[in-house]
PDB file as gemmi writes it, atoms N, CA and C in Angstrom:
CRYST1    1.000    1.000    1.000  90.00  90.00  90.00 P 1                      
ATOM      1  N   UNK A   1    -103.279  21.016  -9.490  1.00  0.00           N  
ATOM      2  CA  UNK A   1    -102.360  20.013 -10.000  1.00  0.00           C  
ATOM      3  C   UNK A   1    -103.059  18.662  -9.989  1.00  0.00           C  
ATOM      4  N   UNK A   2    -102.976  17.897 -11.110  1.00  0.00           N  
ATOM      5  CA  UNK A   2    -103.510  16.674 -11.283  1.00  0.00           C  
ATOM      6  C   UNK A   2    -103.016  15.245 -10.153  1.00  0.00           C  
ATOM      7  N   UNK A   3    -103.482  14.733  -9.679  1.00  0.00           N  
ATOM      8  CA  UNK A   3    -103.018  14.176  -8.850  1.00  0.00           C  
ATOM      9  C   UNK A   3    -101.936  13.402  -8.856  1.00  0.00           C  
ATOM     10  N   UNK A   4    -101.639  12.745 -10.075  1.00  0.00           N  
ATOM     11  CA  UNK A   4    -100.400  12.023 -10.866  1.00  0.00           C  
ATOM     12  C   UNK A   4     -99.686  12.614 -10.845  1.00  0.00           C  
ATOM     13  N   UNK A   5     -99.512  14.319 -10.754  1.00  0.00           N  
ATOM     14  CA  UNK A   5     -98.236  15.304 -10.421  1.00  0.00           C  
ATOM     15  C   UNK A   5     -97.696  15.334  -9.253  1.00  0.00           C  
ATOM     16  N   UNK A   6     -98.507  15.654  -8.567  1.00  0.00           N  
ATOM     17  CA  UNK A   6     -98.542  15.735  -6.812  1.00  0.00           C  
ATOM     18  C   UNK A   6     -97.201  14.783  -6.226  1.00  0.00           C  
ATOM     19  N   UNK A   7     -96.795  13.734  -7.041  1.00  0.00           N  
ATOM     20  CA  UNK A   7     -95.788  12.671  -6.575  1.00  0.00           C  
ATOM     21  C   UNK A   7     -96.767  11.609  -5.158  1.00  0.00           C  
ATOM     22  N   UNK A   8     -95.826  11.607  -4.547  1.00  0.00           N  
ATOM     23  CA  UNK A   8     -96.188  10.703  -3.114  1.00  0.00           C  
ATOM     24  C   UNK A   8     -96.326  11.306  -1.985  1.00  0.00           C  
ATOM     25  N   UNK A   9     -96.774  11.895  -1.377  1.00  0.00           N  
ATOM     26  CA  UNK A   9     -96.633  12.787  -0.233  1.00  0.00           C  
ATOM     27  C   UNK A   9     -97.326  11.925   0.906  1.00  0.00           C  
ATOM     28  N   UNK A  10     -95.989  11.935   1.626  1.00  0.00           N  
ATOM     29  CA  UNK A  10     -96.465  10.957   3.044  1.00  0.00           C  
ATOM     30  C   UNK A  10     -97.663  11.596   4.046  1.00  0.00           C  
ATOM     31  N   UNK A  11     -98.765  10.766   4.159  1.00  0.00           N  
ATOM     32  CA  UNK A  11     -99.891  11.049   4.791  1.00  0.00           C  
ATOM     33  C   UNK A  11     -99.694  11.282   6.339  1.00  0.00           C  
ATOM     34  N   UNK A  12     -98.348  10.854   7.111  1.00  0.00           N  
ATOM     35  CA  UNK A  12     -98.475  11.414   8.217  1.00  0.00           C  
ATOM     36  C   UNK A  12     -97.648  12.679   8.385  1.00  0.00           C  
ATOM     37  N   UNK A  13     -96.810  13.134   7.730  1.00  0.00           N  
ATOM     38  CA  UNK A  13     -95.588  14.036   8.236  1.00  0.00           C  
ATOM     39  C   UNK A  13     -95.894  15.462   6.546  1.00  0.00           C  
ATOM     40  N   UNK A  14     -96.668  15.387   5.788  1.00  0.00           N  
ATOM     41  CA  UNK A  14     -96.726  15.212   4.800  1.00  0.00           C  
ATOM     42  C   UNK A  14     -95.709  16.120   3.528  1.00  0.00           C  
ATOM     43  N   UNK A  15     -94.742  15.398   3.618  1.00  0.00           N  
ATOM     44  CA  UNK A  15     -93.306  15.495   3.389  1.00  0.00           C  
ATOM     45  C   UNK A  15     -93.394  14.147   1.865  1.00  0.00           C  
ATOM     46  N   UNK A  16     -92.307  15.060   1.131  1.00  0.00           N  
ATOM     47  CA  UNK A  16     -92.486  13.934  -0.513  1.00  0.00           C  
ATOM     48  C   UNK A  16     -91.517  12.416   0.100  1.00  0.00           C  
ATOM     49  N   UNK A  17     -92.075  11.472  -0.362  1.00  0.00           N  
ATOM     50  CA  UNK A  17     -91.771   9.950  -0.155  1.00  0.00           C  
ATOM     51  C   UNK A  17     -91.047  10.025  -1.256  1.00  0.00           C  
ATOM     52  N   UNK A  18     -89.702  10.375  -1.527  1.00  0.00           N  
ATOM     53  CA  UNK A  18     -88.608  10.409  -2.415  1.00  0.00           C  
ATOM     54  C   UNK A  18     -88.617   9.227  -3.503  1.00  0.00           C  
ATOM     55  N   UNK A  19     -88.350   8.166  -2.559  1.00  0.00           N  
ATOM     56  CA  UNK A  19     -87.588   7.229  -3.185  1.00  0.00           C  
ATOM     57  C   UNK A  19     -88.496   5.660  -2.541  1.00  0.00           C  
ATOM     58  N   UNK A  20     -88.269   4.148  -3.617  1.00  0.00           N  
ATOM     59  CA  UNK A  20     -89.033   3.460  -3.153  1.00  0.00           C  
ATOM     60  C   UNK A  20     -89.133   2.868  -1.764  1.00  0.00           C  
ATOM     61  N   UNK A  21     -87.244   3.475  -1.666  1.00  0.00           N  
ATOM     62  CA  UNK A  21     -86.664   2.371  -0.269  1.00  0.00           C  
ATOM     63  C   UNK A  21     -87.253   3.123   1.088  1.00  0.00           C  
ATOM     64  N   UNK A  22     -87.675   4.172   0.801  1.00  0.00           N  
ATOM     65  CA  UNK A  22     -88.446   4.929   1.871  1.00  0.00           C  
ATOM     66  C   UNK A  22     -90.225   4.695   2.562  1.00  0.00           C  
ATOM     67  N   UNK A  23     -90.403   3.822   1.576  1.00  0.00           N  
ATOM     68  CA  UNK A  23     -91.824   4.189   1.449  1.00  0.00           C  
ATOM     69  C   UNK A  23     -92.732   2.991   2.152  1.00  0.00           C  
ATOM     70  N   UNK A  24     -93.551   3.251   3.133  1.00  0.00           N  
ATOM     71  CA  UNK A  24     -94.556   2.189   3.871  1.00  0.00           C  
ATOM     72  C   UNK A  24     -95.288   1.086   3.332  1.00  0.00           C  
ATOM     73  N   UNK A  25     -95.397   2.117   2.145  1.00  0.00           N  
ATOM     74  CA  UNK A  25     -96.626   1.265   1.376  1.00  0.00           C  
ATOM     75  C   UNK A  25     -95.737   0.106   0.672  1.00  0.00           C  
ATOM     76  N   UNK A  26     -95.156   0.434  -0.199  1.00  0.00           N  
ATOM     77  CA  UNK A  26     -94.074  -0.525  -0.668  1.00  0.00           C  
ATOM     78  C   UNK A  26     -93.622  -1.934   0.418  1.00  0.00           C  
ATOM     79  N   UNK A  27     -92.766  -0.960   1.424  1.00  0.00           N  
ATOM     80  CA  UNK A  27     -92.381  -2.266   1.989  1.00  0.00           C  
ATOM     81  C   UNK A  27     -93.533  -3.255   2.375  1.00  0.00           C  
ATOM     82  N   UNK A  28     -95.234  -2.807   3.116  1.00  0.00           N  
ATOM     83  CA  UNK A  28     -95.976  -3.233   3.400  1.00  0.00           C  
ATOM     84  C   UNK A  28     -96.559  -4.426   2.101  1.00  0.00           C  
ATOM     85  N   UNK A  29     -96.246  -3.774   0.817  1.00  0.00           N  
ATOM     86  CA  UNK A  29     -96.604  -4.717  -0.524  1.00  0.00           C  
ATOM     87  C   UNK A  29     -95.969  -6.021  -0.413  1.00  0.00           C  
ATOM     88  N   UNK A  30     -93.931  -5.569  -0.054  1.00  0.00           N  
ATOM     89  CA  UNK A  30     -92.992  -6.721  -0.566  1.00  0.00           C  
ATOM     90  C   UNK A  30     -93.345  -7.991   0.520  1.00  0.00           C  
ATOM     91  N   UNK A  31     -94.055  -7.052   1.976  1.00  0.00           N  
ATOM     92  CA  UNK A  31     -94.077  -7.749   2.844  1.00  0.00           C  
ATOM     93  C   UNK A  31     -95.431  -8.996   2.329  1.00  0.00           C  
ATOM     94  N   UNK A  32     -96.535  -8.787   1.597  1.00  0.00           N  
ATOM     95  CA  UNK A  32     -97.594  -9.331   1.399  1.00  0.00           C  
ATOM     96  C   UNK A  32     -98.226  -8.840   1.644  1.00  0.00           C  
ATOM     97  N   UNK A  33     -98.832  -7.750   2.871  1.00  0.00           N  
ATOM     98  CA  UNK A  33     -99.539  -7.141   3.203  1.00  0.00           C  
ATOM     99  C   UNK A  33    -100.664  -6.173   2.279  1.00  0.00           C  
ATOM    100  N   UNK A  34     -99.663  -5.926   1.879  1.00  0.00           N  
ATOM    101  CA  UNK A  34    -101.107  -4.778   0.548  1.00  0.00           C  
ATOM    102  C   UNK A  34    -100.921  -5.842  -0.989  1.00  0.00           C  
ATOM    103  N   UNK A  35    -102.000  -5.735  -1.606  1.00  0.00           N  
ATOM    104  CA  UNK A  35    -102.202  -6.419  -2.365  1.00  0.00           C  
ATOM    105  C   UNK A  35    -101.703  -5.467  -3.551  1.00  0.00           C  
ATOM    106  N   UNK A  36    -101.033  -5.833  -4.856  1.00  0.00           N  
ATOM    107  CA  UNK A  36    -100.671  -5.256  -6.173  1.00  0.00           C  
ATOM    108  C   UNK A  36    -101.600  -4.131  -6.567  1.00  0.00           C  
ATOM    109  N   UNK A  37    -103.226  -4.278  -6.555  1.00  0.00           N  
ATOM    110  CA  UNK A  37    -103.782  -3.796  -7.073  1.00  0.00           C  
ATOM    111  C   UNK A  37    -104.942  -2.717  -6.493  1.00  0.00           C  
ATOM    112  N   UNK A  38    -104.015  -2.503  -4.923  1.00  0.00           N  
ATOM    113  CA  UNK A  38    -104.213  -1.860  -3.929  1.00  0.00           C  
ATOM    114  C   UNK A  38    -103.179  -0.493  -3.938  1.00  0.00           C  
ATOM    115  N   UNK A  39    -102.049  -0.917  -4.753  1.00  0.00           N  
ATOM    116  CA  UNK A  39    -101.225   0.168  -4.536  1.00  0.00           C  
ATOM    117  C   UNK A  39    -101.112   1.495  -4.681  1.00  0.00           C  
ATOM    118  N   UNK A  40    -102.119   1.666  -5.943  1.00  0.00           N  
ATOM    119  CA  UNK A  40    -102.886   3.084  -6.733  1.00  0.00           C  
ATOM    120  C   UNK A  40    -103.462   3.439  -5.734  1.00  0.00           C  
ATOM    121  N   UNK A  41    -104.449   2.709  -4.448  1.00  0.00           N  
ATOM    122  CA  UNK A  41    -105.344   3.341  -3.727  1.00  0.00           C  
ATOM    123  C   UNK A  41    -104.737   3.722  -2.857  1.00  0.00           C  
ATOM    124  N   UNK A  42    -103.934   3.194  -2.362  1.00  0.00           N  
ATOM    125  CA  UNK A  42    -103.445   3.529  -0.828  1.00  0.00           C  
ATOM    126  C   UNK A  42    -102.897   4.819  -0.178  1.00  0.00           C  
ATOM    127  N   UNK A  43    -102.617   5.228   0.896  1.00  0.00           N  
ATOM    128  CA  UNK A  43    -102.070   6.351   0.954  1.00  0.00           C  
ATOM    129  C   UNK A  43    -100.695   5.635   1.233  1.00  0.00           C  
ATOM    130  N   UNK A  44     -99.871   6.492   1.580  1.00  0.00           N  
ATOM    131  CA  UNK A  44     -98.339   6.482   1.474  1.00  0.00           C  
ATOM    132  C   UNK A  44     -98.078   7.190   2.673  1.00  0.00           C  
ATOM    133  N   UNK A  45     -96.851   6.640   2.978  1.00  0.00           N  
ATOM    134  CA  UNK A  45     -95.996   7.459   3.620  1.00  0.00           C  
ATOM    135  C   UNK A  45     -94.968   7.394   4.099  1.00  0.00           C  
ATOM    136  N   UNK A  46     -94.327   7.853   4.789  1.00  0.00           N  
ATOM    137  CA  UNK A  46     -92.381   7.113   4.751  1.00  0.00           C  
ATOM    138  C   UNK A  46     -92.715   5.795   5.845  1.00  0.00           C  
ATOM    139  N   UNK A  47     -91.483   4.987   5.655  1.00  0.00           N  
ATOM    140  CA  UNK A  47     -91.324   4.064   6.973  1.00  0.00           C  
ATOM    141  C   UNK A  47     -91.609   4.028   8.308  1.00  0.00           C  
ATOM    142  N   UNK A  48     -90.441   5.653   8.562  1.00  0.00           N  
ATOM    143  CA  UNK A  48     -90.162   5.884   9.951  1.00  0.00           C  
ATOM    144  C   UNK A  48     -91.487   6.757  10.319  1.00  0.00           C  
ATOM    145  N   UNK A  49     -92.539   6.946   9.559  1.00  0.00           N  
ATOM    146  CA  UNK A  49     -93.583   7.586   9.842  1.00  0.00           C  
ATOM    147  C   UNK A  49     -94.726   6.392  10.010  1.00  0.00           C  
ATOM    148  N   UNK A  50     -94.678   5.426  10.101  1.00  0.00           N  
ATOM    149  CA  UNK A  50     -95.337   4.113  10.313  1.00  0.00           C  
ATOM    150  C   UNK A  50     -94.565   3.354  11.513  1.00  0.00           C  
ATOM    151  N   UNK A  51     -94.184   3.919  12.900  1.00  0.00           N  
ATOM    152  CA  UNK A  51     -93.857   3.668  13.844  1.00  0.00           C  
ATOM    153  C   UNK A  51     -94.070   1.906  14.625  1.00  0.00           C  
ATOM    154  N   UNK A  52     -95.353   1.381  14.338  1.00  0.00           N  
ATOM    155  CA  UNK A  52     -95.954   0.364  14.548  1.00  0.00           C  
ATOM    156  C   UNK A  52     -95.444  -0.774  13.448  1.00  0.00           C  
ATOM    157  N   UNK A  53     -94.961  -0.357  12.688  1.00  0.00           N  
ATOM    158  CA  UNK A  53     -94.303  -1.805  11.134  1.00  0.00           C  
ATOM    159  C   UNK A  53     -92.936  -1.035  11.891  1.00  0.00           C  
ATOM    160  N   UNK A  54     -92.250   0.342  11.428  1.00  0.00           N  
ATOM    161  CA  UNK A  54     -90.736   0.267  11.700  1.00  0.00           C  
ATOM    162  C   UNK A  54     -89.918  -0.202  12.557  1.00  0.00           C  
ATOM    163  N   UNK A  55     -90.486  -0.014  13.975  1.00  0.00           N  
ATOM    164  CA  UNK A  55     -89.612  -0.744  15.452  1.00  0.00           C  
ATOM    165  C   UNK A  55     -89.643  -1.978  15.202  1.00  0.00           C  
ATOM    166  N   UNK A  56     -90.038  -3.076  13.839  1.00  0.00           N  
ATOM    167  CA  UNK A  56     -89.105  -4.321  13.812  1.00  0.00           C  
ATOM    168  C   UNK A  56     -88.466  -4.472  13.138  1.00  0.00           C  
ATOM    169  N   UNK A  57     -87.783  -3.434  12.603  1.00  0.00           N  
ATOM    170  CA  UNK A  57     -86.979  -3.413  11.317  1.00  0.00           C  
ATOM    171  C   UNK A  57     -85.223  -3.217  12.322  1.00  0.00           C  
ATOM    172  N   UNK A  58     -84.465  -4.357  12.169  1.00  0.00           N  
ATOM    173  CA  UNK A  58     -83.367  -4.463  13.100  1.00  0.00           C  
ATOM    174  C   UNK A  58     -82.098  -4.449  12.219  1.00  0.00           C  
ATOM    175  N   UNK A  59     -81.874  -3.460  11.742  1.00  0.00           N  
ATOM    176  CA  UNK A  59     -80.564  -3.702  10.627  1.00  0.00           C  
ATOM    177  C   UNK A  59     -79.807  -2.241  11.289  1.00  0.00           C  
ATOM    178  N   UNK A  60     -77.834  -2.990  11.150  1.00  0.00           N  
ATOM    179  CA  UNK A  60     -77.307  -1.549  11.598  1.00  0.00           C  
ATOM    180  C   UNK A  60     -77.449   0.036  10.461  1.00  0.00           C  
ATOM    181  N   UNK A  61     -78.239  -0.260   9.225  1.00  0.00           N  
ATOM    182  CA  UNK A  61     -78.400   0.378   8.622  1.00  0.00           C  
ATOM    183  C   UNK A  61     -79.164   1.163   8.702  1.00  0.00           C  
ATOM    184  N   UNK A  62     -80.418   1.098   9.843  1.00  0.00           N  
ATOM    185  CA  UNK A  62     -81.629   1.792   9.616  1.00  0.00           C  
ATOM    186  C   UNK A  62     -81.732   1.597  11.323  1.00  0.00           C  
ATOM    187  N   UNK A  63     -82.291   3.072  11.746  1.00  0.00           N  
ATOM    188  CA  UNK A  63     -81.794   3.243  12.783  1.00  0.00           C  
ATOM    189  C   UNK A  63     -83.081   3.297  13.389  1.00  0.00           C  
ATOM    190  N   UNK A  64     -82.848   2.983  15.147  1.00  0.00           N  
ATOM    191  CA  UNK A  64     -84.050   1.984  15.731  1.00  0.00           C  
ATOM    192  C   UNK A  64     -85.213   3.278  15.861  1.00  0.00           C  
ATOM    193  N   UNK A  65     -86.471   3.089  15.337  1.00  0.00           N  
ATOM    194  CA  UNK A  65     -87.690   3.305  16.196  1.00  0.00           C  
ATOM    195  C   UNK A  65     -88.348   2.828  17.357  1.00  0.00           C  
ATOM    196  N   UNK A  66     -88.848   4.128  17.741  1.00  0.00           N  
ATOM    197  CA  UNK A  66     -89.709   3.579  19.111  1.00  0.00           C  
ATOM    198  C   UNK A  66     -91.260   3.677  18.768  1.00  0.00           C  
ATOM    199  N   UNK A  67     -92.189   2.879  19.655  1.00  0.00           N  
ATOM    200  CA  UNK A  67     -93.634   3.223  19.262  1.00  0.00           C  
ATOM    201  C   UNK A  67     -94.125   3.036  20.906  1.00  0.00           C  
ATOM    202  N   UNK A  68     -94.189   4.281  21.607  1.00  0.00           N  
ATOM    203  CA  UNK A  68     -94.119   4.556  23.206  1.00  0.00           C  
ATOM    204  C   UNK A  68     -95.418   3.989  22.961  1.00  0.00           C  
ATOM    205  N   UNK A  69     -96.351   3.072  23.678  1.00  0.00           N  
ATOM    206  CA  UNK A  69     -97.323   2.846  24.276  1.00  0.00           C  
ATOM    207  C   UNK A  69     -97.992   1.521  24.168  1.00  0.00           C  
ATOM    208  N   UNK A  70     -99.673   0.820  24.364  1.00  0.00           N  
ATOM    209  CA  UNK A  70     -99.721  -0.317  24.151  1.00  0.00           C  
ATOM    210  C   UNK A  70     -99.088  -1.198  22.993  1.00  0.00           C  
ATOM    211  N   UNK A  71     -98.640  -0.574  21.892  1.00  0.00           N  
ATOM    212  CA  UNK A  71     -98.128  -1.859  20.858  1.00  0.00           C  
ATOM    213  C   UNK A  71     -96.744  -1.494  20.293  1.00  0.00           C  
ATOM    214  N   UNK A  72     -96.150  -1.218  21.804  1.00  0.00           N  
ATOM    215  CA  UNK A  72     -94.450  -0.734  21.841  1.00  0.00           C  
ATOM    216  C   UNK A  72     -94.434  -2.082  21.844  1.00  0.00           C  
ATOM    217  N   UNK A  73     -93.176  -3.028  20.575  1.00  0.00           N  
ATOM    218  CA  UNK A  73     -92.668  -4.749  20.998  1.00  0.00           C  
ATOM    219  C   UNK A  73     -92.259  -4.851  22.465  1.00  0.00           C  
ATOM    220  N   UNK A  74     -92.362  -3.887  23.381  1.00  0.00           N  
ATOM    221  CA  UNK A  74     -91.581  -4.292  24.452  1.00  0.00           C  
ATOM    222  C   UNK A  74     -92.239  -4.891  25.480  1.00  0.00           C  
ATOM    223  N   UNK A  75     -93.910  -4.515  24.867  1.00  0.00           N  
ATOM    224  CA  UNK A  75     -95.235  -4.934  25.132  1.00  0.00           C  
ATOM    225  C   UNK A  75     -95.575  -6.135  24.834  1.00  0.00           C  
ATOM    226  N   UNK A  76     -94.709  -6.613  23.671  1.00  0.00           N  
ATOM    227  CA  UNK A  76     -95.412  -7.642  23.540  1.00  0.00           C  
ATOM    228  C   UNK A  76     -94.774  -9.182  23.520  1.00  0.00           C  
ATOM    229  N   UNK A  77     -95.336 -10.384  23.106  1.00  0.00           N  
ATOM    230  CA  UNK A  77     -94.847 -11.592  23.472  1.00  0.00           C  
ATOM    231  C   UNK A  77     -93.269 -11.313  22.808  1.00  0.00           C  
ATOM    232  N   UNK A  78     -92.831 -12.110  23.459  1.00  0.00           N  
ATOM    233  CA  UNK A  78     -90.981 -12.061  23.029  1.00  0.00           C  
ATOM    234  C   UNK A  78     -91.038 -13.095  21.682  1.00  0.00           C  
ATOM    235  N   UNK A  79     -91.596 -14.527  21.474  1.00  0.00           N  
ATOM    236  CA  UNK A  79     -91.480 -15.063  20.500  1.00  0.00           C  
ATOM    237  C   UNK A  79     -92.510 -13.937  19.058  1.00  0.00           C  
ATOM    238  N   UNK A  80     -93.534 -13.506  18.877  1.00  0.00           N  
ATOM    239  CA  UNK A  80     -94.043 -12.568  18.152  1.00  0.00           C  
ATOM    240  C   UNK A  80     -93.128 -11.693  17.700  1.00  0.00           C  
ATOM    241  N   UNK A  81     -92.665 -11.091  18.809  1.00  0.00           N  
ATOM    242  CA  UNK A  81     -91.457  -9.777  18.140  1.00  0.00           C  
ATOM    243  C   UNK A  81     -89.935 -10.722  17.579  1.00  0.00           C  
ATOM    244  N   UNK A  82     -89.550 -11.564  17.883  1.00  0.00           N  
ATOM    245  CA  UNK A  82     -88.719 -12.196  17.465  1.00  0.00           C  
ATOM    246  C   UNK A  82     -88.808 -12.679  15.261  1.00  0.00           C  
ATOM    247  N   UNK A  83     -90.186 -13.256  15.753  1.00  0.00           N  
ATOM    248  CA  UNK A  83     -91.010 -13.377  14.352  1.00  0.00           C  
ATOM    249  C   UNK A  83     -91.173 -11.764  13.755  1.00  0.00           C  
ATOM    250  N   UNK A  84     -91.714 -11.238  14.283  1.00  0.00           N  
ATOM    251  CA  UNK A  84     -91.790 -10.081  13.362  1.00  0.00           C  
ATOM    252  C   UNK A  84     -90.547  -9.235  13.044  1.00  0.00           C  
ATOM    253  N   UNK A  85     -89.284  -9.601  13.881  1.00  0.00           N  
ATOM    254  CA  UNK A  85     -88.572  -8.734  13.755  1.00  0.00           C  
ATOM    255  C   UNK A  85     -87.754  -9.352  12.378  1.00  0.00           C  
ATOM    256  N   UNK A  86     -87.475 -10.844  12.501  1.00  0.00           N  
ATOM    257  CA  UNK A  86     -87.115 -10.995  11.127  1.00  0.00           C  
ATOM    258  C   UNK A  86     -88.058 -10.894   9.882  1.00  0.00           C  
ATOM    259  N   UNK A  87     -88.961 -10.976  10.240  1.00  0.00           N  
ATOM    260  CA  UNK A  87     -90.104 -10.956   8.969  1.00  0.00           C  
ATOM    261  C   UNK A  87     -89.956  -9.196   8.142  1.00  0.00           C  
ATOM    262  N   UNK A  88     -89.994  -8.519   8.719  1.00  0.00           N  
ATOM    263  CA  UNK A  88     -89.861  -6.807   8.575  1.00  0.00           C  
ATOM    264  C   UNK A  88     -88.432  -6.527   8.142  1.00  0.00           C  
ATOM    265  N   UNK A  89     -87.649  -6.884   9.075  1.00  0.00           N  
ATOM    266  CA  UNK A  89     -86.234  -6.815   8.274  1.00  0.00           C  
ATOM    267  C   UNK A  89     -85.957  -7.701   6.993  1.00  0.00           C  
ATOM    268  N   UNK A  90     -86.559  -8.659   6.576  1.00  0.00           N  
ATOM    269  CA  UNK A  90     -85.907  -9.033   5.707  1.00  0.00           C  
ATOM    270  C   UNK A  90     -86.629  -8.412   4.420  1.00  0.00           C  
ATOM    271  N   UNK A  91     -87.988  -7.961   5.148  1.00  0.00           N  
ATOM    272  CA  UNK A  91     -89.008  -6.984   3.477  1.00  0.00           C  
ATOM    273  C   UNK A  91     -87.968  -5.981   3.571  1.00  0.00           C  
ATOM    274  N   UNK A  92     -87.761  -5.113   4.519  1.00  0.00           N  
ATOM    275  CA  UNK A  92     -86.974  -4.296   4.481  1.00  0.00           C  
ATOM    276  C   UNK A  92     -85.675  -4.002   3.655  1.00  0.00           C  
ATOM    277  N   UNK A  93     -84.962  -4.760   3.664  1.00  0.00           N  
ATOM    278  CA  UNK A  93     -83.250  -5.322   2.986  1.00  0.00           C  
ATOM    279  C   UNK A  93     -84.069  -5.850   1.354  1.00  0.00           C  
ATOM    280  N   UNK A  94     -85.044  -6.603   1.389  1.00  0.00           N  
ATOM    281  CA  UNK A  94     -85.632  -6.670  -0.066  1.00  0.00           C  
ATOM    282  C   UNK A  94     -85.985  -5.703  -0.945  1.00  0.00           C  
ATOM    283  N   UNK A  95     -86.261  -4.293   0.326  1.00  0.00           N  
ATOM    284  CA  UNK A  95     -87.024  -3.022  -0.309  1.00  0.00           C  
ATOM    285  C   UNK A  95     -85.973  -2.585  -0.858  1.00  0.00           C  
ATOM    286  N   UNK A  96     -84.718  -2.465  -0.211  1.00  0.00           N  
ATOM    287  CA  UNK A  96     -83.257  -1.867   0.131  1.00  0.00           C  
ATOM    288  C   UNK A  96     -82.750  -1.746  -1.432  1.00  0.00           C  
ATOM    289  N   UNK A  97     -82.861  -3.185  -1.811  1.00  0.00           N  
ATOM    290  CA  UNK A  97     -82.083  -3.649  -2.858  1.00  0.00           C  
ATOM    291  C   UNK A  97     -83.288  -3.730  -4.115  1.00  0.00           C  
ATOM    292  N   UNK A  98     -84.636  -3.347  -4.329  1.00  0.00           N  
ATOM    293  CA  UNK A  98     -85.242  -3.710  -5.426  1.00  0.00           C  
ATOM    294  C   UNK A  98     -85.039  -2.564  -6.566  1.00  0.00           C  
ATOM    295  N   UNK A  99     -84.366  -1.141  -6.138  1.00  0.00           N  
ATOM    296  CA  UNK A  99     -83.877  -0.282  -6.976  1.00  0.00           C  
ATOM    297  C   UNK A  99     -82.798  -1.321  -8.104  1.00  0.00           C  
ATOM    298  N   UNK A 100     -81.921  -2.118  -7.571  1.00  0.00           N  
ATOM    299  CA  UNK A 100     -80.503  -2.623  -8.165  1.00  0.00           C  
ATOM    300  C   UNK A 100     -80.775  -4.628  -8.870  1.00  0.00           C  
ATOM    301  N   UNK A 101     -82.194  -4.452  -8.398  1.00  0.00           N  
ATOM    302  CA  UNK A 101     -82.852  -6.187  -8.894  1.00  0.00           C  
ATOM    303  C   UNK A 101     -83.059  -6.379 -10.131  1.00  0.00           C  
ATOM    304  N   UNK A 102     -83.644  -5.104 -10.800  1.00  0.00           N  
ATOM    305  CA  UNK A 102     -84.256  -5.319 -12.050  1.00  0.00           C  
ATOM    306  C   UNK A 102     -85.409  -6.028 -12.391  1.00  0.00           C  
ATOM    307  N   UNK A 103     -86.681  -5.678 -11.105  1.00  0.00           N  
ATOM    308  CA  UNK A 103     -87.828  -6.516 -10.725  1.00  0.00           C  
ATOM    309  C   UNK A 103     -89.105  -5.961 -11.435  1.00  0.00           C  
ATOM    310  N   UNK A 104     -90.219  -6.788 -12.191  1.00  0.00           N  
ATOM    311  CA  UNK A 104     -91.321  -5.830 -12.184  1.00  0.00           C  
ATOM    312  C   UNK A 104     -91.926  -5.401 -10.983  1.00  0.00           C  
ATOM    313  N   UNK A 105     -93.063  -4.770 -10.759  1.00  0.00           N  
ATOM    314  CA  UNK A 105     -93.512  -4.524  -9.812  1.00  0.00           C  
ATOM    315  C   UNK A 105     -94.087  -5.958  -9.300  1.00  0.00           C  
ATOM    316  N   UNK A 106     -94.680  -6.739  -9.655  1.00  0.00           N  
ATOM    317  CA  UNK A 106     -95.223  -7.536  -9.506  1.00  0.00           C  
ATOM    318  C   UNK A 106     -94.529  -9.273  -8.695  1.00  0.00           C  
ATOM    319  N   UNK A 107     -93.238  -8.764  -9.100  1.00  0.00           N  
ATOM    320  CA  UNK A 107     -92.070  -9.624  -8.473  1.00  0.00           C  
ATOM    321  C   UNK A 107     -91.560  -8.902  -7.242  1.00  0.00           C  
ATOM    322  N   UNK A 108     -92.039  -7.999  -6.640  1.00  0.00           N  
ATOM    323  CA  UNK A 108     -91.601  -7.718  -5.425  1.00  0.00           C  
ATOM    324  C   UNK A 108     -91.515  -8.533  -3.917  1.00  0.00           C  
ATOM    325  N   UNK A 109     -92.859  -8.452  -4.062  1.00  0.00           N  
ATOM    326  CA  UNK A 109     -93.230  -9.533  -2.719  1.00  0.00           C  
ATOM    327  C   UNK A 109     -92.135 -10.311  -2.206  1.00  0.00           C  
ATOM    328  N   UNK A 110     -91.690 -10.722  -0.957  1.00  0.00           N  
ATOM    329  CA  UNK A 110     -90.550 -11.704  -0.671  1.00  0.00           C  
ATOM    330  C   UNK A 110     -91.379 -13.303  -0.987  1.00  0.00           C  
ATOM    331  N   UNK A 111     -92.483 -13.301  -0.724  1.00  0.00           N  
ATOM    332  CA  UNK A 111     -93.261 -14.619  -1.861  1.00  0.00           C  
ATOM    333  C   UNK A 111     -92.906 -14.772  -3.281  1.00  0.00           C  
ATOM    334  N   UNK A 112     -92.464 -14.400  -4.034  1.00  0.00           N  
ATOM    335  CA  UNK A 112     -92.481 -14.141  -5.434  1.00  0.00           C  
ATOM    336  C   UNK A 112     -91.053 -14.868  -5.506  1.00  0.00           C  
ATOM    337  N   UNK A 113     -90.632 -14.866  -6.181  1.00  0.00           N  
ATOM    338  CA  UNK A 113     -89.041 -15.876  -6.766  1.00  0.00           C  
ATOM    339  C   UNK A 113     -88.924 -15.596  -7.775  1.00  0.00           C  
ATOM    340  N   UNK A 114     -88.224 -14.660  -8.332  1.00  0.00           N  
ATOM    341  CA  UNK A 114     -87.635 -14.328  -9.798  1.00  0.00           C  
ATOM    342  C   UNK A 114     -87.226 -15.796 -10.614  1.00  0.00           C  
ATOM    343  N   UNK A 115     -87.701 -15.651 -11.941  1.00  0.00           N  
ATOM    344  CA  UNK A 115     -87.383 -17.265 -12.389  1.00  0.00           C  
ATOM    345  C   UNK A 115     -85.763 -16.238 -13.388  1.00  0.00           C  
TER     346      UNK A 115                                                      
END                                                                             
């Protein structure tokens, strides 16, 4: 099968990455983190399979991860996880809703501002 068939198959669990609101790579894009033209390369894989980005994602919608060991937030500075926890939730709730935005890809980023 050509690889363009294959769909998305999450690189840790390796289970199909359905949908966009699921997906690591994505949120990691809206977040700034991966660059546009990185996205073809990257591997994929769900959220909750990216343990280390998900445990700051704090919404009653999406239910809490743990990441047991040195870079559990519980480990780390309280102002950092405070920062990261809104920073992740709000790519998150951006990811949530870019099915219902009517965004190119390229307007994802929470940097970006739809004119």
């Amino acid at each position: 099968m050509a690889k363009c068939d294959e769909g998305y198959i999450c690189d840790v669990c390796g289970q199909d990455v359905e949908a966009i609101v699921d997906s690591d790579l994505y949120l990691r894009y809206v977040l700034g983190d991966v660059q546009l033209d990185f996205l073809h390369r990257l591997r994929e894989r769900h959220i909750r399979c990216n343990p280390a980005l998900a445990q700051y994602i704090v919404d009653e919608r999406f239910p809490p991860v743990s990441h047991p060991g040195d870079f559990d937030k519980a480990n780390m500075d309280a102002e950092f996880v405070r920062e990261e926890e809104e920073r992740v939730t709000q790519g998150w709730r951006r990811l949530q809703a870019i099915p219902t935005l009517g965004l190119s890809v390229a307007e994802y980023p929470l940097s970006v501002t739809p004119e």
